[in-house]
Chimera marker file (.cmm) of the C-alpha trace (Angstrom):
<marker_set name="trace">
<marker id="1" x="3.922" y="18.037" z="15.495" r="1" g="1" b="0" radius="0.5"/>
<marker id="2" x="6.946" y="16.352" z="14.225" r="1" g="1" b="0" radius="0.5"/>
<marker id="3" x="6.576" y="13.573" z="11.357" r="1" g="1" b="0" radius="0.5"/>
<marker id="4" x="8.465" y="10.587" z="10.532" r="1" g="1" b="0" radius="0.5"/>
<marker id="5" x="8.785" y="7.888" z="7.615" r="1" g="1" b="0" radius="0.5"/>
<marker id="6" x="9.481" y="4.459" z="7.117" r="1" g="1" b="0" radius="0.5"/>
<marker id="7" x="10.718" y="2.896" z="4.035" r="1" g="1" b="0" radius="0.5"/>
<marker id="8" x="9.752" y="-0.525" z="3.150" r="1" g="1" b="0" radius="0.5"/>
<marker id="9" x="9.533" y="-2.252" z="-0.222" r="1" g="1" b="0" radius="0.5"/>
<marker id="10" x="7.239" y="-5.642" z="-2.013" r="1" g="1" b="0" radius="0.5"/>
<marker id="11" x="7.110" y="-6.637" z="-5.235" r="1" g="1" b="0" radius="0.5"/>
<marker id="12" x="3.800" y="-7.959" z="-6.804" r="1" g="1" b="0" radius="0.5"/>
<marker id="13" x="1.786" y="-9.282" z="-10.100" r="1" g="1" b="0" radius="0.5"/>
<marker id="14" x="-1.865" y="-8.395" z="-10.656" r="1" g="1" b="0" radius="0.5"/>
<marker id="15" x="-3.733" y="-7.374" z="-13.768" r="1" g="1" b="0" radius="0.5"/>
<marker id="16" x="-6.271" y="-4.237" z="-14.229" r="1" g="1" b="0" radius="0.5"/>
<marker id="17" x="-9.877" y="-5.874" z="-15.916" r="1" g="1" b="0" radius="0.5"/>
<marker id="18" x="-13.196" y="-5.972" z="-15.370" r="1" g="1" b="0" radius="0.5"/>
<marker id="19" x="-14.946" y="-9.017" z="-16.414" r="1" g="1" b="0" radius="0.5"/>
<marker id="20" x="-18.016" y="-7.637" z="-17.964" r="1" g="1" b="0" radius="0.5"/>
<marker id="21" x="-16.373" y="-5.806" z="-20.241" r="1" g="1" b="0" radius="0.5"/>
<marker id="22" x="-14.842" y="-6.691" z="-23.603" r="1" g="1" b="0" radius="0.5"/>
<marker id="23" x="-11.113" y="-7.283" z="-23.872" r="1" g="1" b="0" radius="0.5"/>
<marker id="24" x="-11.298" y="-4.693" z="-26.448" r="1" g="1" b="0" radius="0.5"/>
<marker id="25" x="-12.609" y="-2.546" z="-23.899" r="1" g="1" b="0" radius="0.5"/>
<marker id="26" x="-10.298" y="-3.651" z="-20.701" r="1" g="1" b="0" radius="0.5"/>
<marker id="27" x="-7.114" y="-2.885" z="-23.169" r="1" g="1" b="0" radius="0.5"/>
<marker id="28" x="-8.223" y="0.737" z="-24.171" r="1" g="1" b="0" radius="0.5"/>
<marker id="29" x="-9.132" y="1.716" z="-20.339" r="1" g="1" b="0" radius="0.5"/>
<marker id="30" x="-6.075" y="-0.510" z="-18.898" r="1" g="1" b="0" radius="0.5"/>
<marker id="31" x="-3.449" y="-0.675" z="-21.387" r="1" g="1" b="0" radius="0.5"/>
<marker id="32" x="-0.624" y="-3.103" z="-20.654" r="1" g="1" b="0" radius="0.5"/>
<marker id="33" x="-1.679" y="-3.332" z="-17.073" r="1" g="1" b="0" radius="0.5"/>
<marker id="34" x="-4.776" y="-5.323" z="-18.829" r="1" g="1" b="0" radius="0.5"/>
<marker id="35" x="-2.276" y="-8.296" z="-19.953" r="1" g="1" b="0" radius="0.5"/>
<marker id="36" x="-3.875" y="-11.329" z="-19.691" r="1" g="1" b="0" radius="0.5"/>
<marker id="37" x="-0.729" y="-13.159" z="-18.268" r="1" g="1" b="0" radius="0.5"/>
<marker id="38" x="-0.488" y="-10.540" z="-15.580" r="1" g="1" b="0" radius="0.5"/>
<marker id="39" x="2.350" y="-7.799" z="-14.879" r="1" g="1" b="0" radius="0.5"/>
<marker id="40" x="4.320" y="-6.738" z="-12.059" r="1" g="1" b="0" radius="0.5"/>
<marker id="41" x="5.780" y="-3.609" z="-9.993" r="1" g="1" b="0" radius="0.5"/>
<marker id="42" x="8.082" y="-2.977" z="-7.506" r="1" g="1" b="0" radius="0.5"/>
<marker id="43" x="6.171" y="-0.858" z="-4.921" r="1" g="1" b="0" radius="0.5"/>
<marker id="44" x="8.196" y="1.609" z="-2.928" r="1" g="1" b="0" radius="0.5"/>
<marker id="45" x="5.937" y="2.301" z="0.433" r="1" g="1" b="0" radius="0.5"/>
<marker id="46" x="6.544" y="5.236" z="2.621" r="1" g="1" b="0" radius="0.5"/>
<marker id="47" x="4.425" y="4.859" z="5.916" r="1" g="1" b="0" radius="0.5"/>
<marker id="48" x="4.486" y="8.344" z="8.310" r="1" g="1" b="0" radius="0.5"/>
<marker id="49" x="3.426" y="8.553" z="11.110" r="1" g="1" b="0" radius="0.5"/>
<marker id="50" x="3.226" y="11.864" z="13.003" r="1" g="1" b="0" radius="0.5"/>
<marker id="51" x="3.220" y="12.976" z="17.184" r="1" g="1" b="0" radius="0.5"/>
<marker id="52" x="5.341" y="14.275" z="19.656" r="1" g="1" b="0" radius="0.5"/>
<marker id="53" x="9.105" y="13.074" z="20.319" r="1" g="1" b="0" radius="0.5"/>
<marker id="54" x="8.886" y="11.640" z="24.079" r="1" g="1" b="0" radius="0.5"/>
<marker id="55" x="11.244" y="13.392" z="26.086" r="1" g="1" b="0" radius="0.5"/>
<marker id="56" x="13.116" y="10.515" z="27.303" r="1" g="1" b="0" radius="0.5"/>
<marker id="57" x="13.689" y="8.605" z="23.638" r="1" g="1" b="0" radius="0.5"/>
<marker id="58" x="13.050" y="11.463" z="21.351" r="1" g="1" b="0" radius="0.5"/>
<marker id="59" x="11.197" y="9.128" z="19.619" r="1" g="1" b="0" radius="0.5"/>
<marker id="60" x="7.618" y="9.496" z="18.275" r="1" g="1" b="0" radius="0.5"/>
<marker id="61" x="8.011" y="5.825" z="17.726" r="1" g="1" b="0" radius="0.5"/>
<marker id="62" x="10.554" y="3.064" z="17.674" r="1" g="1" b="0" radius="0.5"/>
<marker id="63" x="10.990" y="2.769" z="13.872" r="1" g="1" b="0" radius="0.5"/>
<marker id="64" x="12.197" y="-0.257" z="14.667" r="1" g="1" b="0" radius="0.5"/>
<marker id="65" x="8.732" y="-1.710" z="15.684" r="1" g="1" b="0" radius="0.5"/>
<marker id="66" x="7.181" y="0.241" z="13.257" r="1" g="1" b="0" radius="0.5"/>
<marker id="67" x="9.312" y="-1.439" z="10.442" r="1" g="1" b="0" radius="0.5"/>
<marker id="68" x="7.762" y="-4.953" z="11.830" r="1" g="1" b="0" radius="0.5"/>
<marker id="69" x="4.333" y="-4.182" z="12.386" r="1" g="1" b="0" radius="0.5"/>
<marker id="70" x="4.386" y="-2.813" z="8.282" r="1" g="1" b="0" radius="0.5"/>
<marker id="71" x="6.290" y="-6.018" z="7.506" r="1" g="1" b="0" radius="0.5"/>
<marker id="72" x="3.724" y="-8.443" z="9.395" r="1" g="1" b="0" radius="0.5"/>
<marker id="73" x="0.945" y="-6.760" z="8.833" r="1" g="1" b="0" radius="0.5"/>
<marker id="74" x="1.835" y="-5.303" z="4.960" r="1" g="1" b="0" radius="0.5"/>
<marker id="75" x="4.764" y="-6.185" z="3.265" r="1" g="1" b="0" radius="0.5"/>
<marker id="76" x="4.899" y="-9.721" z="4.228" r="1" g="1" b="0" radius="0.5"/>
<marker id="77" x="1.261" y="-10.417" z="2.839" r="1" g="1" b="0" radius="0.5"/>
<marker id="78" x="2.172" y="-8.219" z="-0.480" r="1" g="1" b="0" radius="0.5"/>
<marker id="79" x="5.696" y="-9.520" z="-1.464" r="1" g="1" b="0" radius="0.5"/>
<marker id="80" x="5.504" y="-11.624" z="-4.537" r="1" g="1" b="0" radius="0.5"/>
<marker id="81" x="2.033" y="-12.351" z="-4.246" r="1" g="1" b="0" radius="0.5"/>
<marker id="82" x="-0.570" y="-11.821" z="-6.724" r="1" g="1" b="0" radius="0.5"/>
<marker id="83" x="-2.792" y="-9.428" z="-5.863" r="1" g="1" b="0" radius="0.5"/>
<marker id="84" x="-6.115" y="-10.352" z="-7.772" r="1" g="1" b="0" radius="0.5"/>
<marker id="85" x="-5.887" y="-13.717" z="-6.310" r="1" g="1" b="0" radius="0.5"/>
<marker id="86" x="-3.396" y="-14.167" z="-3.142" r="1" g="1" b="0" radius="0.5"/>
<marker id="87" x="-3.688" y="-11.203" z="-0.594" r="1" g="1" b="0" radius="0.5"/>
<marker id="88" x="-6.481" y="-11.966" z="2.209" r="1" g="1" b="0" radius="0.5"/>
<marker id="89" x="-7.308" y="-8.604" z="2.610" r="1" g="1" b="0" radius="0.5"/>
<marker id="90" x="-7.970" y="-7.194" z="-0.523" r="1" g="1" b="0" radius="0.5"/>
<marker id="91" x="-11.412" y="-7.796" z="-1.207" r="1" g="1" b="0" radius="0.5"/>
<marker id="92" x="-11.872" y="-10.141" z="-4.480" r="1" g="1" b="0" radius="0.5"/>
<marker id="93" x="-13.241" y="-8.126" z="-7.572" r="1" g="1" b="0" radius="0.5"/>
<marker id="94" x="-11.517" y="-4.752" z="-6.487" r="1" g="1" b="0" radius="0.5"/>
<marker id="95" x="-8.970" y="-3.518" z="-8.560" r="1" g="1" b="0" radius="0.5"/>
<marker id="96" x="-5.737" y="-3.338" z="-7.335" r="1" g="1" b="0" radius="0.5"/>
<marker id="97" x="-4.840" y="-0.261" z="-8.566" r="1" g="1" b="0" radius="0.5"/>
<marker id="98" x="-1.963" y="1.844" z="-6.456" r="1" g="1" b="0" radius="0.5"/>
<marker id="99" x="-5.143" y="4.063" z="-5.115" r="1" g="1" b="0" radius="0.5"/>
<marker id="100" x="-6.974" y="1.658" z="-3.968" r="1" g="1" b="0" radius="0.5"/>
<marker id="101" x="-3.972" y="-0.040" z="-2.123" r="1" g="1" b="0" radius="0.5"/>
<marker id="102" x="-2.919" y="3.218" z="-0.180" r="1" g="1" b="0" radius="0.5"/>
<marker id="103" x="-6.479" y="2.694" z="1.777" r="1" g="1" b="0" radius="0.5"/>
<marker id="104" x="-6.193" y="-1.302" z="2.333" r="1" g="1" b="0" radius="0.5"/>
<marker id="105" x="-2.501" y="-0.816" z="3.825" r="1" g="1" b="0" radius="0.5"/>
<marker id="106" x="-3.879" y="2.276" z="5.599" r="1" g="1" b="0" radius="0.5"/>
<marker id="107" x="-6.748" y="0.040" z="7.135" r="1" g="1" b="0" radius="0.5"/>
<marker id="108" x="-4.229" y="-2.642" z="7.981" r="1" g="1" b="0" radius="0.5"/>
<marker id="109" x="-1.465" y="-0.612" z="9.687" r="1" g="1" b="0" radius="0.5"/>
<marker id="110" x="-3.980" y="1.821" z="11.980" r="1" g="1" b="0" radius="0.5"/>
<marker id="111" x="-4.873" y="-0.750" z="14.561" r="1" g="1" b="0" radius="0.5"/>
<marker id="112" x="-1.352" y="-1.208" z="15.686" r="1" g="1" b="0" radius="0.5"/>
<marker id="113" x="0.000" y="2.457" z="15.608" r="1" g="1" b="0" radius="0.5"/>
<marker id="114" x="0.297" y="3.198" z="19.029" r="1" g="1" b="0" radius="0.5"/>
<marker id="115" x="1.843" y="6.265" z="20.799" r="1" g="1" b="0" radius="0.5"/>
<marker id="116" x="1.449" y="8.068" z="18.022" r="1" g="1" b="0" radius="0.5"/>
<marker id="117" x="-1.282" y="9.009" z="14.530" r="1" g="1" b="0" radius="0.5"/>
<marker id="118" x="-0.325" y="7.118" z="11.305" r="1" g="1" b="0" radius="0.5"/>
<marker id="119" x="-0.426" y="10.557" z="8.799" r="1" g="1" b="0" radius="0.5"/>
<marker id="120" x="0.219" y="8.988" z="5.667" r="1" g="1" b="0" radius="0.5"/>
<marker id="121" x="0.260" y="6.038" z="2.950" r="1" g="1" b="0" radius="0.5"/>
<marker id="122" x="2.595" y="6.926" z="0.228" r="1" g="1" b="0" radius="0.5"/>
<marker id="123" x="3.180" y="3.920" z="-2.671" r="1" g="1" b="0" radius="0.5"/>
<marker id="124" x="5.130" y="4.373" z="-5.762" r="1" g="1" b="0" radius="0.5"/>
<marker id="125" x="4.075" y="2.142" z="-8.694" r="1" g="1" b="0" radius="0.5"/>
<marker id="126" x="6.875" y="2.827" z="-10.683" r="1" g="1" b="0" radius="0.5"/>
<marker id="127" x="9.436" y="5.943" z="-10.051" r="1" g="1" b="0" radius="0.5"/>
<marker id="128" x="6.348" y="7.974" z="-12.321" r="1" g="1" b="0" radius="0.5"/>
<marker id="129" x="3.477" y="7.184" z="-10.491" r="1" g="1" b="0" radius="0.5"/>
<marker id="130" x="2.279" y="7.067" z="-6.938" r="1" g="1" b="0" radius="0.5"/>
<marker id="131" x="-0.677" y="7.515" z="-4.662" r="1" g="1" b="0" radius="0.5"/>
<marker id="132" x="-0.804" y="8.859" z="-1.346" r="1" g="1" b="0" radius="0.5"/>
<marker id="133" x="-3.704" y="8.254" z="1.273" r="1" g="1" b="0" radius="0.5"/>
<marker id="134" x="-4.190" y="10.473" z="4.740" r="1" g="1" b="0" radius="0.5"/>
<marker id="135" x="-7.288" y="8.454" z="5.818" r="1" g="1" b="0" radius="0.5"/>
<marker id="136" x="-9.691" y="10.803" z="4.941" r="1" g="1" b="0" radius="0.5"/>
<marker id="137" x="-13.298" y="9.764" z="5.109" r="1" g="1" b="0" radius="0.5"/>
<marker id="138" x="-14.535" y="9.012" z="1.603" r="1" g="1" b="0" radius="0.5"/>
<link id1="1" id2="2" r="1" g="1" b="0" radius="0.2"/>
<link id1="2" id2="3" r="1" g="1" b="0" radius="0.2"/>
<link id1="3" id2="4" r="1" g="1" b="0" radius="0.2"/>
<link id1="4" id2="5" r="1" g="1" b="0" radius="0.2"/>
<link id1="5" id2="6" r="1" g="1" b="0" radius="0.2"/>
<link id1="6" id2="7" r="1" g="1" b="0" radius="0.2"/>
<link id1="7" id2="8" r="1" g="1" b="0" radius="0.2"/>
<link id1="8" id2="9" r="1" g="1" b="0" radius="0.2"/>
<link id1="9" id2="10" r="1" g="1" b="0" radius="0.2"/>
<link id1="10" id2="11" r="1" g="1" b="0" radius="0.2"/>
<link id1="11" id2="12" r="1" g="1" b="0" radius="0.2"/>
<link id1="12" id2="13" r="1" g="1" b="0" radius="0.2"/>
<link id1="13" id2="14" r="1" g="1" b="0" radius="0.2"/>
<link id1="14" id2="15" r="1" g="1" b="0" radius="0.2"/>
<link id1="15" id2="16" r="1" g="1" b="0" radius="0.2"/>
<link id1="16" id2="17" r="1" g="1" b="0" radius="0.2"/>
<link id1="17" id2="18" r="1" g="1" b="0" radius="0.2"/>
<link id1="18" id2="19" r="1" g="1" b="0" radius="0.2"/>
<link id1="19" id2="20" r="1" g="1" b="0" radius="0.2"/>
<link id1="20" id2="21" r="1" g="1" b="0" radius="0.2"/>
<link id1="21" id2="22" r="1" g="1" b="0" radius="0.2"/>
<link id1="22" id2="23" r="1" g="1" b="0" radius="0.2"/>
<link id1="23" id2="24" r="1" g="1" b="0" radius="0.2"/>
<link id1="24" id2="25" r="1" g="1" b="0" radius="0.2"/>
<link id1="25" id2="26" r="1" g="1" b="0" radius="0.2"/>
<link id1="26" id2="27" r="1" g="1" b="0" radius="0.2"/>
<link id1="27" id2="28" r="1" g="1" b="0" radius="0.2"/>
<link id1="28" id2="29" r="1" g="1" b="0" radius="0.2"/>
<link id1="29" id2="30" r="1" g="1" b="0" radius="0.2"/>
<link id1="30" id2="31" r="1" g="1" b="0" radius="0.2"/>
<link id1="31" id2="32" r="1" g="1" b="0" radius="0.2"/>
<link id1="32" id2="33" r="1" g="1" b="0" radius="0.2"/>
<link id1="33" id2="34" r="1" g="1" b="0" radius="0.2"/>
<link id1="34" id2="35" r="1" g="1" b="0" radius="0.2"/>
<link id1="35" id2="36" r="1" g="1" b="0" radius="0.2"/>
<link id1="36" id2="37" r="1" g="1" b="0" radius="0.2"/>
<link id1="37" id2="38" r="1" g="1" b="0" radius="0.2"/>
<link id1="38" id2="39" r="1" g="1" b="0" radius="0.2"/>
<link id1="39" id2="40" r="1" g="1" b="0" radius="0.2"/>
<link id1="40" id2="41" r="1" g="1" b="0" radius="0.2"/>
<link id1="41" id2="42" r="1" g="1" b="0" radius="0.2"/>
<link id1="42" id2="43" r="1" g="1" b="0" radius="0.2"/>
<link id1="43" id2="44" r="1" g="1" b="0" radius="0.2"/>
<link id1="44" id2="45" r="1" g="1" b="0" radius="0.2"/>
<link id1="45" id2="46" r="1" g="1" b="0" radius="0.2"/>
<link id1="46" id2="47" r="1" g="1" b="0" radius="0.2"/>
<link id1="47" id2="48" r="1" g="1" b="0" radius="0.2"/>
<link id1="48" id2="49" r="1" g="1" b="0" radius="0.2"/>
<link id1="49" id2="50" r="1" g="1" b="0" radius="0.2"/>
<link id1="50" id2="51" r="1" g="1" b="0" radius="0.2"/>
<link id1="51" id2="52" r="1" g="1" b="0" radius="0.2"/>
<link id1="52" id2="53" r="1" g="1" b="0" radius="0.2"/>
<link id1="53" id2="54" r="1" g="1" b="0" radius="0.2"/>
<link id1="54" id2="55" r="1" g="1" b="0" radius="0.2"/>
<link id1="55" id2="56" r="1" g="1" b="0" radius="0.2"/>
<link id1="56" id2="57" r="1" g="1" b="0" radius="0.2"/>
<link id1="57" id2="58" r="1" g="1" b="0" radius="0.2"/>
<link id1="58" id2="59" r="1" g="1" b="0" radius="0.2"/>
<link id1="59" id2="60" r="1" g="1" b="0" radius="0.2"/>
<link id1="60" id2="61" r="1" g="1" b="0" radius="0.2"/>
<link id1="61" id2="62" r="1" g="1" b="0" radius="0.2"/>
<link id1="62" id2="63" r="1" g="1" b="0" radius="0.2"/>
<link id1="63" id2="64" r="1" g="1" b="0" radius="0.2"/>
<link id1="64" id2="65" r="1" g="1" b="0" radius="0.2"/>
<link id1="65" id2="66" r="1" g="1" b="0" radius="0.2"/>
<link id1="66" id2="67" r="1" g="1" b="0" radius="0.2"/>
<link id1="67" id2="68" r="1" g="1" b="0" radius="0.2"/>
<link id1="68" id2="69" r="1" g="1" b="0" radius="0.2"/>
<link id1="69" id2="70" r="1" g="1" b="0" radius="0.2"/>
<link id1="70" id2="71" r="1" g="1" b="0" radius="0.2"/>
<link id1="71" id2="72" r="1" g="1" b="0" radius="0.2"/>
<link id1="72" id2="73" r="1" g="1" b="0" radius="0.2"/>
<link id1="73" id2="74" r="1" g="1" b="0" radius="0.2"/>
<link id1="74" id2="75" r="1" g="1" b="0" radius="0.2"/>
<link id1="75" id2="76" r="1" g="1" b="0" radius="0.2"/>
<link id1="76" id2="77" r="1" g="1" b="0" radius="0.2"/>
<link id1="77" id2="78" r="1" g="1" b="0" radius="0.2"/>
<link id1="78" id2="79" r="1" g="1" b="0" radius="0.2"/>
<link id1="79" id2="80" r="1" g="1" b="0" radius="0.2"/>
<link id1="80" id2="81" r="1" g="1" b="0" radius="0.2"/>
<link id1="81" id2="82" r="1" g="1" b="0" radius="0.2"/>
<link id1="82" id2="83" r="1" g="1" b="0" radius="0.2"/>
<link id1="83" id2="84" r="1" g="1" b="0" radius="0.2"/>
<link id1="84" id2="85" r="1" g="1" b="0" radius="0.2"/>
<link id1="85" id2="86" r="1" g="1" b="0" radius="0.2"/>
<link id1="86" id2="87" r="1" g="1" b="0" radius="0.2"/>
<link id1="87" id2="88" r="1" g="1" b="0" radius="0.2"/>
<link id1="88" id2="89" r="1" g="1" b="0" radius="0.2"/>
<link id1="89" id2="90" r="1" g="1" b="0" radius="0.2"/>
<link id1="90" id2="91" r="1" g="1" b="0" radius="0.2"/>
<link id1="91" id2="92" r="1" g="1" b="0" radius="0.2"/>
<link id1="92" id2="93" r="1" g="1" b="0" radius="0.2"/>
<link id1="93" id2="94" r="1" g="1" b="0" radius="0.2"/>
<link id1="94" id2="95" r="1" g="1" b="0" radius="0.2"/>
<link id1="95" id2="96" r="1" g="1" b="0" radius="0.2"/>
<link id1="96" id2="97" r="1" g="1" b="0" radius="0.2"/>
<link id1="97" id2="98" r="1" g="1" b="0" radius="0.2"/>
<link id1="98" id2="99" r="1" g="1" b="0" radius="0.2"/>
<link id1="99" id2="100" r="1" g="1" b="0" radius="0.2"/>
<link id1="100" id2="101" r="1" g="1" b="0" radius="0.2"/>
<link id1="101" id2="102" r="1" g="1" b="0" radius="0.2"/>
<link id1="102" id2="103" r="1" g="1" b="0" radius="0.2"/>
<link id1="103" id2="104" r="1" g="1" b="0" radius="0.2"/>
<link id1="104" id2="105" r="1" g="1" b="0" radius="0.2"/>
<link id1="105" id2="106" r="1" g="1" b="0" radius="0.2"/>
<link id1="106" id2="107" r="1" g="1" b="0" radius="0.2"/>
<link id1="107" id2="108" r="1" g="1" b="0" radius="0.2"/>
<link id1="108" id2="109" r="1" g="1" b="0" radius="0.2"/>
<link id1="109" id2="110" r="1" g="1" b="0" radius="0.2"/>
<link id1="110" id2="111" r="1" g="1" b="0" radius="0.2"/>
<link id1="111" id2="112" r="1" g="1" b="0" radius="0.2"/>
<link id1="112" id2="113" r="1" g="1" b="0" radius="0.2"/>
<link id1="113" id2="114" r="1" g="1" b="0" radius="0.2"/>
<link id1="114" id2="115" r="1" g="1" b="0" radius="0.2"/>
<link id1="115" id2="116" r="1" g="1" b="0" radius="0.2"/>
<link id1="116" id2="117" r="1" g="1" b="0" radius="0.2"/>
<link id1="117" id2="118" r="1" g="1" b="0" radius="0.2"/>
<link id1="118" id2="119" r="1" g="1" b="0" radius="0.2"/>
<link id1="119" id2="120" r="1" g="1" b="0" radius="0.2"/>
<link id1="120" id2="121" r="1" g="1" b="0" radius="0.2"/>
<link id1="121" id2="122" r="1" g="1" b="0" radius="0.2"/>
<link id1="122" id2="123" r="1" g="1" b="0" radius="0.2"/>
<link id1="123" id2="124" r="1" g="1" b="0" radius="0.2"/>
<link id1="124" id2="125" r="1" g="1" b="0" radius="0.2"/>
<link id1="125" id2="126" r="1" g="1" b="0" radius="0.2"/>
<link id1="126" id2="127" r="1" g="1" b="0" radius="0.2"/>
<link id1="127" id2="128" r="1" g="1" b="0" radius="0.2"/>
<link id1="128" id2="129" r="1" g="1" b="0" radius="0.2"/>
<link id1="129" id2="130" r="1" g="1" b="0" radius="0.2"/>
<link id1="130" id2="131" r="1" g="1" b="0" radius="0.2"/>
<link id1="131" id2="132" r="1" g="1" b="0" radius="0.2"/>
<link id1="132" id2="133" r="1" g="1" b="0" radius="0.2"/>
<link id1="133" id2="134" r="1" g="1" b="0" radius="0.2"/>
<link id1="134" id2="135" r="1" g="1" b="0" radius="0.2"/>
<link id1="135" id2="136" r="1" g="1" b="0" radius="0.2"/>
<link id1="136" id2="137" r="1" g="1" b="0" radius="0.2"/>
<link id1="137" id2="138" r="1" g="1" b="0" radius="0.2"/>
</marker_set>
């Protein structure tokens, strides 16, 4: 099995709170990420997928039209949006958090891998922090 990874990068606002609890509360669990007038990142994502290199190509997939299915389906819907409030498929009332975005952009890229098995969703936060996501049943 041979793996491969694509690169691609959005920036994006949204704020860490949950409305039922006090903003006392949301800025000892949150932090900063709990500002009321919202924060930003810029997200590094790292999509790999993983097969056999055809024999013909030696491709397991035309990074090429992997880089546009991540951008239309992904990257295009993320970049400077505001997550709480602009991106169709993040359900409203979930917290954007990194973790929880490695399984959305897993759910939205895995219909149109073809030829090959996406393997994983890696995003960086910041250069500190990132998640990673192999589409493991929860």
């Amino acid at each position: 099995m041979v793996y491969i990874t694509r690169k691609e990068r959005f920036n994006a606002a949204h704020k860490l709170w949950v409305s039922e609890w006090s903003d006392e509360k949301n800025e000892e669990v949150f932090g900063k990420c709990a500002n009321a007038n919202w924060h930003g990142h810029n997200y590094d994502l790292f999509v790999t997928v993983k097969g056999k290199p055809d024999p013909v190509t030696g491709f397991i997939v035309d990074v090429k039209k992997l880089s546009k299915i991540i951008k239309r389906e992904v990257t295009d819907q993320l970049d400077h949006r505001n997550l709480n409030l602009d991106v169709e498929f993040i359900p409203k009332g979930l917290q954007p958090t990194t973790e929880n975005l490695v399984v959305l952009i897993w759910k939205q890229l895995e219909p149109y891998i073809d030829g090959c098995k996406l393997h994983c969703i890696k995003l960086y936060e910041t250069e500190n922090i990132y998640a990673e996501y192999f589409g493991e049943e929860d």
